[in-house]
C-alpha atoms as one frame of an Amber mdcrd trajectory, in Angstrom:
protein
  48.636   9.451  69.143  48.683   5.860  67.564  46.644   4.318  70.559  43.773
   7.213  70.355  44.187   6.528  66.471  43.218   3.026  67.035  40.376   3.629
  69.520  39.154   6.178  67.091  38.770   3.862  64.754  37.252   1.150  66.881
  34.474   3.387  68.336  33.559   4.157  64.932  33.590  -0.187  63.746  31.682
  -0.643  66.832  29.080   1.889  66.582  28.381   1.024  62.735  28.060  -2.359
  63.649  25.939  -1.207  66.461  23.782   0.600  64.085  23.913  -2.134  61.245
  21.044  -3.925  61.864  18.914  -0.433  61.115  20.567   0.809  57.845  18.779
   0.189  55.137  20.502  -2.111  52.164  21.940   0.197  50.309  24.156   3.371
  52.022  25.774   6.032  50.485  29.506   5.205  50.154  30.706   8.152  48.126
  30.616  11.989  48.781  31.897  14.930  46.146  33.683  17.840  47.854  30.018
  19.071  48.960  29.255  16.735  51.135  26.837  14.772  48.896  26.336  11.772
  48.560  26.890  10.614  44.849  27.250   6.674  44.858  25.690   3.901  46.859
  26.636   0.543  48.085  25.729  -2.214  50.602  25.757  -1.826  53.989  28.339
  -4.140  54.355  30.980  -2.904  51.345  31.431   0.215  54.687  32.633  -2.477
  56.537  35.883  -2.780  53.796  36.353   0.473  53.714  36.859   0.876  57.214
  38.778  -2.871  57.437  41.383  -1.074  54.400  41.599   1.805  56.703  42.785
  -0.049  59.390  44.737  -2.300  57.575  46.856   1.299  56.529  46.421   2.151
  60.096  48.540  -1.400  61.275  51.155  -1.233  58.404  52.037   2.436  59.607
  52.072   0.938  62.981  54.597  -1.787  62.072  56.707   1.032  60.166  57.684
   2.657  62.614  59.781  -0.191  63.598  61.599  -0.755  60.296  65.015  -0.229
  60.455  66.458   3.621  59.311  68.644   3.098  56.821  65.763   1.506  55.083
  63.701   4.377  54.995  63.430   6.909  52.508  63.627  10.738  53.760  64.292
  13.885  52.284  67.119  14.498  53.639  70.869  13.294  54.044  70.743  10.982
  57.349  74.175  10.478  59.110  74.965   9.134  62.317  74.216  12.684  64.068
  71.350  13.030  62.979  69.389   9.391  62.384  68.055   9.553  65.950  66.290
  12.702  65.558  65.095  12.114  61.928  63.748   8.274  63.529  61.710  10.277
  66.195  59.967  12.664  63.812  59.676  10.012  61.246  58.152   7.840  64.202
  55.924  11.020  64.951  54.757  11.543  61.600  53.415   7.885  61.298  51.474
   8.308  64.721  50.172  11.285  63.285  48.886  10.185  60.196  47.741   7.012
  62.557  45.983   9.085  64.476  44.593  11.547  61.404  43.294   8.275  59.616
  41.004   6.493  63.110  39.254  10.383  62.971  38.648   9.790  59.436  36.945
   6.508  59.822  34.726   7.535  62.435  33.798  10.326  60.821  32.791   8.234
  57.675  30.811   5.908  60.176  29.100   8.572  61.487  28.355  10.062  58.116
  27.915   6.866  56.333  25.400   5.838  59.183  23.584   9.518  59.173  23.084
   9.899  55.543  21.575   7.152  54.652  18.706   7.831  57.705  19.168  11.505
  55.996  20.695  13.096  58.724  24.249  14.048  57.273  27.171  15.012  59.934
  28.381  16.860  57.217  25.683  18.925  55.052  28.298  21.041  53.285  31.058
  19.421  52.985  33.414  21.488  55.588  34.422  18.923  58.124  35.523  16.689
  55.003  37.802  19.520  53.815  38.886  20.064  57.533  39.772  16.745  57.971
  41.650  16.479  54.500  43.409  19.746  54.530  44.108  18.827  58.148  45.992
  15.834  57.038  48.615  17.558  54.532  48.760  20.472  56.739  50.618  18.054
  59.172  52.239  16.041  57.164  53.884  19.381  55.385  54.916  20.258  59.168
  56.617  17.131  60.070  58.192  17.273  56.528  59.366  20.627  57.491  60.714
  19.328  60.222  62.684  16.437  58.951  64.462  18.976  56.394  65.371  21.597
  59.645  66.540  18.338  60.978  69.558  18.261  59.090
């Protein structure tokens, strides 16, 4: 999950960057829950949005590997079960890895079709997907860490 996360994300740097050139100045940057655009920025100001996203993307990456006793769960780790609560913790993390490189290529694509006015998203609905999507799975592997006991 954490490697497709990454090249989900990296399709969607390279194909704004790709399409850079043709945006006009100012993109839309902001969307309410309908899928409209509501504030505007420079072209470039996508390009730290998406760099923040990865950023989140590497630090999840990296905290996978902290030790467990330094990591917070919501449950009572022993020694019987810290392996198992490591691997779902270490799956969770992937997960949201992978939830977050879908999320910036989705704002690349919508970022780069609005502003030409041809919106991925007209009503909203993949936004919602993508975002309900997210706690959906986190909830699960939550769920699972606490039947981990």
């Amino acid at each position: 999950m954490t490697i497709a996360g990454f090249a989900l994300a990296i399709l969607a740097v390279l194909y704004y960057a790709y399409l850079l050139p043709e945006l006009p100045a100012k993109v839309p940057i902001h969307f309410n829950g309908k899928g409209k655009a509501n504030g505007y920025g420079h072209k470039y100001v996508s390009l730290v949005l998406f760099g923040f996203l990865i950023l989140i993307m590497i630090v999840m990456h990296f905290a996978k590997r902290i030790s467990p006793e330094l990591i917070n769960l919501p449950v009572t780790k022993t020694e019987e079960n810290l392996p198992r609560l490591m691997a779902i913790t270490k799956e969770l993390l992937s997960f949201i890895i992978l939830w977050t490189g879908g999320l910036v290529l989705f704002l690349a694509l919508e970022i780069s079709g609005s502003s030409k006015g041809e919106s991925l998203d007209k009503d909203g609905k993949i936004f919602w997907i993508l975002l309900i999507g997210l706690f959906v799975g986190i909830g699960f592997y939550l769920y699972r860490l606490i039947k981990a006991k």
